[in-house]
C-alpha positions as CSV (number, residue, x, y, z in Angstrom):
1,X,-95.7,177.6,-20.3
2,X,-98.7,178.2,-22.4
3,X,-96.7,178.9,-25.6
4,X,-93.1,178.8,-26.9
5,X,-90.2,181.7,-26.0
6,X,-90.5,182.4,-29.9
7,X,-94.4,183.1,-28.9
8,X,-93.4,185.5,-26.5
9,X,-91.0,187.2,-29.1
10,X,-93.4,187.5,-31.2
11,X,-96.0,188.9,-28.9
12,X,-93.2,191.6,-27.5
13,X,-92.6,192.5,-31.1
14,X,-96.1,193.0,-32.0
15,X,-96.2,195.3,-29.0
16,X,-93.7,197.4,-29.5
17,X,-95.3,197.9,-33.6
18,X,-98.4,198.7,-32.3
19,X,-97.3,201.4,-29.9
20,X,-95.2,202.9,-32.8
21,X,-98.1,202.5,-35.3
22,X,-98.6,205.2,-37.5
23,X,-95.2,206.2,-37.1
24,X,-92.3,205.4,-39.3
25,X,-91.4,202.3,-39.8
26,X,-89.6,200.3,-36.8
27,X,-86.2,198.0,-37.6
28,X,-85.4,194.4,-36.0
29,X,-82.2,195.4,-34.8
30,X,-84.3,198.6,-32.5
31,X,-87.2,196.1,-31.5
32,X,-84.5,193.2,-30.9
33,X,-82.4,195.9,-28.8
34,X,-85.3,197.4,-26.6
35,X,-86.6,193.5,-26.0
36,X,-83.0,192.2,-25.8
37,X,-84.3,189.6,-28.4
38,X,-81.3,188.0,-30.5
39,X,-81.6,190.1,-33.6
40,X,-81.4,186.7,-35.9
41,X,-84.1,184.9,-34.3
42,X,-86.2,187.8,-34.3
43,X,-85.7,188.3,-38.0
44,X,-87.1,184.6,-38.8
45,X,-89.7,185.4,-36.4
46,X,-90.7,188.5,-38.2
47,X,-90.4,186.4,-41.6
48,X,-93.2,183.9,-39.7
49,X,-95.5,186.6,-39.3
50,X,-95.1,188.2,-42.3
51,X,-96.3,185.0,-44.0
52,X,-99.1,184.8,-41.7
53,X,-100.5,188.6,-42.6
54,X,-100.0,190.6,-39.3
55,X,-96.9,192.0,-40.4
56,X,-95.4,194.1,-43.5
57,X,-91.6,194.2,-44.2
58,X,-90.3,196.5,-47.0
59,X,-86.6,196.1,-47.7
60,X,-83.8,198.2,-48.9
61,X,-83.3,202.1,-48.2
62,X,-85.7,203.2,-45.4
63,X,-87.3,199.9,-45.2
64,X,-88.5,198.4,-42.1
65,X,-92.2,197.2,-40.2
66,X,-95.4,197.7,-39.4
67,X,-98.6,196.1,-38.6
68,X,-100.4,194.6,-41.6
69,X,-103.5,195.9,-40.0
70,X,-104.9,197.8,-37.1
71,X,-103.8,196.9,-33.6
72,X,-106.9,196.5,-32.4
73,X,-107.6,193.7,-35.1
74,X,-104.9,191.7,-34.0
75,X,-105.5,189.0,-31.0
76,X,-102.9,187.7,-28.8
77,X,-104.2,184.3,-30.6
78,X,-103.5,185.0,-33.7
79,X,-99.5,186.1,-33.1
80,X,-99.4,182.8,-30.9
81,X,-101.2,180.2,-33.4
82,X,-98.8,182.1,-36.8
83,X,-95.6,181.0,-34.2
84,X,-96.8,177.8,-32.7
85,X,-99.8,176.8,-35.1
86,X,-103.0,176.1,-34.0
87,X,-103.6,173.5,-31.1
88,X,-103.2,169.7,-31.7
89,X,-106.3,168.1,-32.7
90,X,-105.6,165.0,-30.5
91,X,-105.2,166.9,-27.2
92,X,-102.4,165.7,-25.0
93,X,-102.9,164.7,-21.9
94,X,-101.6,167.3,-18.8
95,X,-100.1,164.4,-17.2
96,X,-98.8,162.7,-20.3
97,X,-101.0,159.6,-19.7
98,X,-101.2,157.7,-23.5
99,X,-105.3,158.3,-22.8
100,X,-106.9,161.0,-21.9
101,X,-110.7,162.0,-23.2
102,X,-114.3,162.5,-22.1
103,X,-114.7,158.7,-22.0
104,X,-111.2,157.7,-20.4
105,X,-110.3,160.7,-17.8
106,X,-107.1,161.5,-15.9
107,X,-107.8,162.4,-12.6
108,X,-107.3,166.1,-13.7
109,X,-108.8,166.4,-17.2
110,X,-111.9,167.9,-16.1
111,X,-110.1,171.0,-14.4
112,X,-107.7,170.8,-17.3
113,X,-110.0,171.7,-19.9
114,X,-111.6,174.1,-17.7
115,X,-108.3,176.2,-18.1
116,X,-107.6,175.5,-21.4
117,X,-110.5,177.1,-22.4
118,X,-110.1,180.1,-20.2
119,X,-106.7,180.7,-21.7
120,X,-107.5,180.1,-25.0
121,X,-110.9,182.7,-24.5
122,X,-108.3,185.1,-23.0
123,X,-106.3,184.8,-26.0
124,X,-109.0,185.2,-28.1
125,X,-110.4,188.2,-26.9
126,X,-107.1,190.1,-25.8
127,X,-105.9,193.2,-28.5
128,X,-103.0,194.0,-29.5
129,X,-104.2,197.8,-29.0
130,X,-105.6,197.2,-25.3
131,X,-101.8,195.1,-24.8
132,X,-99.9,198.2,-26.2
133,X,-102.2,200.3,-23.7
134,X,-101.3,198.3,-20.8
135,X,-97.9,198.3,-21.9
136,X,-97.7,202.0,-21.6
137,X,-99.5,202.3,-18.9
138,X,-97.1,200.2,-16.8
139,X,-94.0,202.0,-18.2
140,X,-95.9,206.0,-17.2
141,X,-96.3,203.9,-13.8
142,X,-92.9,202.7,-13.5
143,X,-91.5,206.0,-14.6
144,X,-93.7,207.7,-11.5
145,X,-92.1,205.1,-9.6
146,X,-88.6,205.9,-10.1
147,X,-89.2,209.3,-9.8
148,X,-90.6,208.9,-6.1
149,X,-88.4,206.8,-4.9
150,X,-85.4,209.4,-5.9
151,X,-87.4,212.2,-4.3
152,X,-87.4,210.6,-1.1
153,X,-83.6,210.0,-1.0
């Protein structure tokens, strides 16, 4: 897996504020709900990135959340490194060999590093707007397909 379930919380959370930004403000229990996320853990969650800038929380009466800042300021990195933190500096080796570097190779570190970087660039240069896009994009498309496939019966 390239990051933790609470990651991927986290990223489905982010989603679903940026496709309701500018809107009113969106509650845990309604994100938990249409993610079926436990509604606990995705409080602490939401506390995580709070701390970490990306989201605002106001409580009380008509409180609720919503982006810190624009969606398409937000990378896919940043919600993954506020969750997990930012990538050991000692690098572990993919097949858990005690040594693994430049000088001392496992017999896949050169590939491995390869992909590391491609996911982390991927990360790095993936929205949280373009995500919310594609996000919609495949609902319209699901929609269209449910809607054909009752037509035909």
């Amino acid at each position: 897996m390239l990051y933790s379930k609470a990651a991927e919380y986290a990223i489905q959370a982010m989603i679903y504020l940026a496709e309701h930004e500018g809107n009113s403000l969106s509650m845990v229990a309604t994100i938990a709900k249409q993610y079926q996320i436990p509604q606990q853990y995705l409080a602490k969650i939401i506390q995580t990135l709070t701390k970490h800038g990306l989201v605002e929380s106001y409580r009380g009466r008509g409180g609720g959340l919503k982006l810190a800042k624009p969606a398409n300021d937000i990378t896919l990195l940043q919600i993954v490194h506020a969750i997990d933190g930012p990538p050991p500096e000692q690098e572990q080796c993919v097949i858990g060999l005690d040594v693994c570097s430049d000088e001392a190779e496992c017999p896949l570190h050169n590939e491995w590093t390869h992909i590391k970087s491609l996911i982390r660039d991927t990360l790095e240069h993936q929205s949280l707007a373009k995500l919310a896009e594609g996000m919609r994009t495949k609902r319209q498309e699901l929609a269209d397909l449910l809607r054909g496939s009752k037509a035909a019966k």
